[in-house]
C-alpha positions as CSV (number, residue, x, y, z in Angstrom):
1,X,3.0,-7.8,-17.8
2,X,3.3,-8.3,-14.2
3,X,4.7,-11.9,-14.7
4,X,6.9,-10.5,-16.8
5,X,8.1,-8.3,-13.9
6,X,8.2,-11.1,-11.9
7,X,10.2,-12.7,-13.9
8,X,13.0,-9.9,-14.8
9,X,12.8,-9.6,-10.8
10,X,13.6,-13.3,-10.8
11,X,16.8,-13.6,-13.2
12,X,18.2,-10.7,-11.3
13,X,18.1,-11.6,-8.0
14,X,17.7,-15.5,-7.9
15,X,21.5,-15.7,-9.8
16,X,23.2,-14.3,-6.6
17,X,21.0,-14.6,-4.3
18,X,18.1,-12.2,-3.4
19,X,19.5,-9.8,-1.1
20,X,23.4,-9.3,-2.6
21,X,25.6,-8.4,0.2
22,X,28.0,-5.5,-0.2
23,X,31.7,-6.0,-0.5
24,X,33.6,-3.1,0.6
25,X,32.1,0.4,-0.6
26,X,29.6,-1.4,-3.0
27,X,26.2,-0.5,-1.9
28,X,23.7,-3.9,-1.0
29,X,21.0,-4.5,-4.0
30,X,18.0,-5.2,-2.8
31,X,14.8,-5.3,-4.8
32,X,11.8,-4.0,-3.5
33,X,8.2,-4.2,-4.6
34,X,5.1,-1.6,-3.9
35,X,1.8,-3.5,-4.4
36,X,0.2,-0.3,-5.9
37,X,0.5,3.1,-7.7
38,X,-0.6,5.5,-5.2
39,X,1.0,8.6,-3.0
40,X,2.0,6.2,0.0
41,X,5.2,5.0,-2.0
42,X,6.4,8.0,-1.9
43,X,8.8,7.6,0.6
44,X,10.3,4.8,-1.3
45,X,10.3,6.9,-4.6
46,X,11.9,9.9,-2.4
47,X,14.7,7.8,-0.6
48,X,15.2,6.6,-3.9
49,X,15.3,9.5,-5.9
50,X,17.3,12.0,-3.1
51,X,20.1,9.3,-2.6
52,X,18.7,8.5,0.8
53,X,18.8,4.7,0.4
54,X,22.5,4.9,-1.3
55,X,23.1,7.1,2.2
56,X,22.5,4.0,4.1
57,X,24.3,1.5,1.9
58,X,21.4,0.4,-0.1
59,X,21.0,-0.1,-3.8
60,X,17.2,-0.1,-4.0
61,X,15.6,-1.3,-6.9
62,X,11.7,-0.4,-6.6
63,X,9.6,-2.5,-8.9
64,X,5.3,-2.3,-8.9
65,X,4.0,-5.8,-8.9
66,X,0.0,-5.9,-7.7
67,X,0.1,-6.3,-3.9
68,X,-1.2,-9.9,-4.2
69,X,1.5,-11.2,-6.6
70,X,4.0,-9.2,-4.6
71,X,2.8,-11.3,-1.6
72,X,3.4,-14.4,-3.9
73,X,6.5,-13.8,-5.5
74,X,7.5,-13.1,-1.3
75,X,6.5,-16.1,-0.2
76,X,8.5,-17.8,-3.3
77,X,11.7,-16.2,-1.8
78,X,11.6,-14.1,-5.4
79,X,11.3,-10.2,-3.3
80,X,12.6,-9.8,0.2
81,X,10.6,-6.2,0.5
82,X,7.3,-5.9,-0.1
83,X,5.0,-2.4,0.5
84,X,2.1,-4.1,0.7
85,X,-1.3,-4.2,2.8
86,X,-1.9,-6.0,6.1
87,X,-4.4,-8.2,4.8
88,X,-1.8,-9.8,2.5
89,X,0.3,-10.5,6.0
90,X,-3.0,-12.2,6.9
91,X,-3.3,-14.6,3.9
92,X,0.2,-15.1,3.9
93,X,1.1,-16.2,7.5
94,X,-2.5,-18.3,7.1
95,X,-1.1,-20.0,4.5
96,X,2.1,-21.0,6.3
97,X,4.4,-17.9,5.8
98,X,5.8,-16.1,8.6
99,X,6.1,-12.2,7.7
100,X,6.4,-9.0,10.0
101,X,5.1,-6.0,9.4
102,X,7.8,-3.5,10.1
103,X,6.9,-0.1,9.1
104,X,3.1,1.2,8.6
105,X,3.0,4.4,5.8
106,X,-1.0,3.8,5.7
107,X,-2.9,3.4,8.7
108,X,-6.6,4.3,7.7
109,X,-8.9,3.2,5.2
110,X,-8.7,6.7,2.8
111,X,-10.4,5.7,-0.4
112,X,-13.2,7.3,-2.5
113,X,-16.3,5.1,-3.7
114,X,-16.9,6.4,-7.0
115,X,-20.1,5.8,-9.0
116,X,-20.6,6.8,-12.7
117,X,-22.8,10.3,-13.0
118,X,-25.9,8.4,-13.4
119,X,-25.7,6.4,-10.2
120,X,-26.6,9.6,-7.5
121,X,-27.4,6.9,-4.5
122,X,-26.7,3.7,-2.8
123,X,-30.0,2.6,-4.1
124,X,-29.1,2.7,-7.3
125,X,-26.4,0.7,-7.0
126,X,-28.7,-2.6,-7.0
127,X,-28.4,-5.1,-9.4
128,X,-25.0,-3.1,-11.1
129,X,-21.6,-3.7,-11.3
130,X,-18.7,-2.8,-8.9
131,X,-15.5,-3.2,-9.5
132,X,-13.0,-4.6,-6.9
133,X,-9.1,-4.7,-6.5
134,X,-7.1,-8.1,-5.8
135,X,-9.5,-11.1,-3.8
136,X,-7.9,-10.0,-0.3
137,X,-6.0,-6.4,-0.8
138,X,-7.1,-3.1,0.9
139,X,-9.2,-1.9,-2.2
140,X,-11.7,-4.4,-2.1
141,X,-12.2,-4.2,1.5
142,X,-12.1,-0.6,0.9
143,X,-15.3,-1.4,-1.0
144,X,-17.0,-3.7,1.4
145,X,-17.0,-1.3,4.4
146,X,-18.2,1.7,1.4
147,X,-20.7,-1.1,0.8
148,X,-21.9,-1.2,4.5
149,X,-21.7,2.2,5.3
150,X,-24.8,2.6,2.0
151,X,-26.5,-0.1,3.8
152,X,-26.0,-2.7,1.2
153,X,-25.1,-6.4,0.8
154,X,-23.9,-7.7,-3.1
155,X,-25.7,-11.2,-2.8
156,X,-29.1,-9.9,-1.4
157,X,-28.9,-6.8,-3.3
158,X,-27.8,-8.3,-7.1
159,X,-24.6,-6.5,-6.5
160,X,-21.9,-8.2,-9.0
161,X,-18.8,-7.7,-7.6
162,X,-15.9,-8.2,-10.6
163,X,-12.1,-8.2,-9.5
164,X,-10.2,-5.9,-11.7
165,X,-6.9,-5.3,-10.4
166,X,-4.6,-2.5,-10.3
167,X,-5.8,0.9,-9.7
168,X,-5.3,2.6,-13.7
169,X,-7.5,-0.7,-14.6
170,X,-10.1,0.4,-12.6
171,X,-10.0,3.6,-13.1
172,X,-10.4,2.6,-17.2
173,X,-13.6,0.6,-15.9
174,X,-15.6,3.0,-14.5
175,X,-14.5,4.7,-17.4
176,X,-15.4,2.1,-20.1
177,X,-18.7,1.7,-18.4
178,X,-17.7,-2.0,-17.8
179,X,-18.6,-1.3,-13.8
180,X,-20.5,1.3,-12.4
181,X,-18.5,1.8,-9.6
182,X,-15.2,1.1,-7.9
183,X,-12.9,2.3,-5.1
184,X,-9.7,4.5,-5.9
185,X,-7.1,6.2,-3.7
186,X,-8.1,10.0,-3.4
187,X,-4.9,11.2,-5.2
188,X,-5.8,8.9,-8.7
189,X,-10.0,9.1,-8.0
190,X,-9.5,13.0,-8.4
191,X,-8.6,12.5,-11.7
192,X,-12.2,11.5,-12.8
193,X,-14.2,13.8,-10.6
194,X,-14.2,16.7,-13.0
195,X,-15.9,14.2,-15.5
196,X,-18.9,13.4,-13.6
197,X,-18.4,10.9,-11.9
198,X,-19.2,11.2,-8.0
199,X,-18.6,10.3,-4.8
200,X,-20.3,8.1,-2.8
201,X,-18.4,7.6,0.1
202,X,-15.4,9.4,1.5
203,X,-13.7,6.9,3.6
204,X,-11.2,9.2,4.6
205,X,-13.5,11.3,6.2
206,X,-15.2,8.3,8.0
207,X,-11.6,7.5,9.4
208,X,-11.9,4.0,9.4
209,X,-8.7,2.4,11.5
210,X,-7.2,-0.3,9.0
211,X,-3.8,-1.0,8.7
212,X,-3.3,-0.9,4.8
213,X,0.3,-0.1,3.2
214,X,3.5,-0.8,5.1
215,X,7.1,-2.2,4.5
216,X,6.8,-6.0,5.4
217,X,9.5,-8.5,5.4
218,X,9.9,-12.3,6.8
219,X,11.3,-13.1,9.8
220,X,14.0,-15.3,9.2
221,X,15.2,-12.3,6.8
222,X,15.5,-10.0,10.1
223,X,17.4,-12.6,11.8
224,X,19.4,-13.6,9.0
225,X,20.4,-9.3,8.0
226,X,18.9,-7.5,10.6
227,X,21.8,-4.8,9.8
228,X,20.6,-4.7,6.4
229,X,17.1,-4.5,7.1
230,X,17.1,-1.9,9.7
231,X,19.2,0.1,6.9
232,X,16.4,-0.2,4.8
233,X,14.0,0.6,7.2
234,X,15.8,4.1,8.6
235,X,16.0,5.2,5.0
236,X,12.5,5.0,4.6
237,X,11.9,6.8,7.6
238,X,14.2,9.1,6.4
239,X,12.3,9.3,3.6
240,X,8.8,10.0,5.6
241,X,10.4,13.1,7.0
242,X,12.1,14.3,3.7
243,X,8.1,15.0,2.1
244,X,7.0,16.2,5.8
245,X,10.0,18.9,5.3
246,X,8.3,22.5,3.7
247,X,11.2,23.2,2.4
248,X,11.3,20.3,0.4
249,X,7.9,20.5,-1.3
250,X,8.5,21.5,-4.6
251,X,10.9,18.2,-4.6
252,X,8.0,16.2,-3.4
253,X,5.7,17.9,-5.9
254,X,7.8,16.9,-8.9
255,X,8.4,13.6,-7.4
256,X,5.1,12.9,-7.1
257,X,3.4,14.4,-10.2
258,X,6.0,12.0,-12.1
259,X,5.5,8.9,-10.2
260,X,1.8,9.0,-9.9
261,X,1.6,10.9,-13.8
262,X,-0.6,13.7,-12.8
263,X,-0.4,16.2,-15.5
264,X,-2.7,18.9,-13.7
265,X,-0.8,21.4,-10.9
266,X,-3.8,21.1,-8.7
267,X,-3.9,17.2,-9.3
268,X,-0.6,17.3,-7.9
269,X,-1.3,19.9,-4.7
270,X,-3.8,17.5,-3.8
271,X,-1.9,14.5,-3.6
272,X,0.5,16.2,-1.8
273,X,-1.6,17.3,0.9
274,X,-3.6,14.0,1.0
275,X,0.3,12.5,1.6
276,X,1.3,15.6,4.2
277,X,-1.5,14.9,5.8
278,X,-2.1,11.1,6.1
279,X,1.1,9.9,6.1
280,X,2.5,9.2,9.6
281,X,5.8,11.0,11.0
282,X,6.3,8.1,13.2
283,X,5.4,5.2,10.4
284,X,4.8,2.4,12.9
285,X,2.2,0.2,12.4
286,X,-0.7,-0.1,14.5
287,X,-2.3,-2.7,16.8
288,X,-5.6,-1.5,16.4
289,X,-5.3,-1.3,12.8
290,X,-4.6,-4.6,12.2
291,X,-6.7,-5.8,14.2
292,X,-9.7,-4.3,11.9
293,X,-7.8,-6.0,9.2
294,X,-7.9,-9.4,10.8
295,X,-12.0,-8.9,11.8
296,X,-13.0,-7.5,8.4
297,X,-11.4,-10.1,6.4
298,X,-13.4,-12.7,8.8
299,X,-16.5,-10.8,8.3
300,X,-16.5,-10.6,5.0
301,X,-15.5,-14.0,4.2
302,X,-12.5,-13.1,2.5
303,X,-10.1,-15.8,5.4
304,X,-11.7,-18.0,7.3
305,X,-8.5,-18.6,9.2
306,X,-8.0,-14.6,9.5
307,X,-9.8,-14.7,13.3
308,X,-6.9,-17.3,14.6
309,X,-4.7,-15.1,14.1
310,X,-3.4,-12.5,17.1
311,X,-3.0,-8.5,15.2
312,X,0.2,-8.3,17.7
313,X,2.0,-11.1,15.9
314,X,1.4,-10.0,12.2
315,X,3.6,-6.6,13.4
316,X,7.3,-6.2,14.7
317,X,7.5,-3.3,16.5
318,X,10.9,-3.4,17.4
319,X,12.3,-1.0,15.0
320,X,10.0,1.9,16.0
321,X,10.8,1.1,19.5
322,X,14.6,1.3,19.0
323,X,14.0,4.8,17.0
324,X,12.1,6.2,19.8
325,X,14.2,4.8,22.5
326,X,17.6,5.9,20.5
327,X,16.2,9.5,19.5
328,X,16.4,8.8,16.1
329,X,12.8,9.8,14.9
330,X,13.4,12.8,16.9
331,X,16.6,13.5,15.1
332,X,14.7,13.8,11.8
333,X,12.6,16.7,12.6
């Protein structure tokens, strides 16, 4: 399925070119991909769905594809936007790319470690099954520091660590009984807490720096449309202050309970206050964040090459700076 995206991505955008250019009133298309299903793409699904992007010229088409394919199909030149983690920055300018990230919608680590009923303790996780996200994305390290903070280590402890992708696949895992436990964001985890299963680490509430989702884009594309990328960006901002807005919760509510297909009212109030409450007013990425990206992929052995890199080159901070210096943040609120 998410080749398939992929490719349907591909025959649209490769014809004319990726990023087609307005002519006159005609708004720019521009495809953009979110690596995952969770509340931090709200903004994307709000500027979207409240005409904000269409305000600034831009035709946004928002497609999921897995954050590591996303990264992959960037690098091929097949999506110019990505929302995706910093540690797919890290493998990609390892590799040879050379992407920025511009905006930062996620800047902690704010998953829940779940465990089937029957597992009650980090001891009896030994010798089970855990379920991980993509090799390098913010899930599985997610799970690596949830490992840590039990006091456990997969090879001495018999730990078999499986990669199942996308979050509704693990999610069907745990359920399944194919792992016995996984990582989830707090807004889809909720979903299975009334069923038994438990938590065994709140990462949110051990506010682990990390910079995990943000809008990232190559270089050469800011040089080569920095008009249209700092379009895109300002109606994502716009977007960040739109859900922060009171008066435009039951929007955000509906927005959300649709996008994320939460069924349950209080499913919903709680993904909305996760968002309110994690997602930043200013979205700029951090320093400090990535820089726990670049030592915890090294760590864990997930890039050898991740250490070379410097945390201040994997951001561009020039578009925050030229909100704050131009009062436009301060506009929105």
């Amino acid at each position: 399925m998410k080749s398939i995206i992929i490719g349907i991505a591909s025959a649209l955008y490769l014809s004319t070119g990726l990023v087609v250019l307005s002519h006159g009133a005609e708004p720019a298309k521009v495809l953009i991909a979110h690596g995952a299903i969770s509340n931090n793409v709200e903004p994307l699904w709000i500027a979207k769905e409240q005409g904000i992007f269409r305000k600034y010229g831009i035709d946004a088409d928002l497609v999921f594809i897995i954050a590591g394919r996303a990264m992959q199909a960037m690098l091929a030149g097949q999506v110019p936007v990505g929302l995706v983690g910093g540690t797919h920055v890290v493998n990609a300018n390892t590799g040879g790319g050379d992407f920025s990230m511009i905006l930062g919608l996620e800047n902690r680590l704010d998953y829940l470690f779940l465990a089937k009923p029957t597992i009650k303790s980090g001891e009896d996780l030994k010798g089970k099954k855990v379920g991980i996200g993509t090799p390098a994305g913010s899930a599985s390290l997610a799970t690596y520091v949830a490992l840590d903070h039990l006091g456990l280590v997969p090879r001495r402890d018999n730990i078999v660590l499986l990669g199942i992708g996308g979050v509704p696949e693990r999610m069907a895992a745990l359920r399944s009984g194919s792992v016995d436990a996984t990582s989830l964001s707090p807004e889809i985890g909720q979903q299975v807490l009334g069923e038994g299963y438990r938590v065994l680490v709140d990462l949110g509430k051990e506010n682990v720096q990390f910079q995990s989702s943000g809008l990232v884009v190559s270089r050469a594309l800011i040089k080569s449309n920095f008009n249209l990328i700092e379009n895109i960006v300002k109606a994502t901002v716009e977007g960040v202050a739109f859900i922060h807005r009171p008066a435009n919760k039951e929007i955000v509510l509906k927005s959300l309970g649709r996008n994320l297909r939460l069924s349950k009212p209080e499913q919903v109030e709680k993904a909305y206050q996760g968002l309110v409450e994690a997602l930043p007013r200013k979205p700029c990425p951090a320093i400090e964040g990535m820089n726990a990206v670049i030592k915890l992929m090294a760590q864990h052995g997930i890039n050898a090459k991740a250490s070379q890199l410097k945390a201040e080159e994997q951001l561009d901070l020039s578009f925050c700076k030229r909100f704050e210096d131009s009062g436009f943040f301060k506009s929105l609120y």
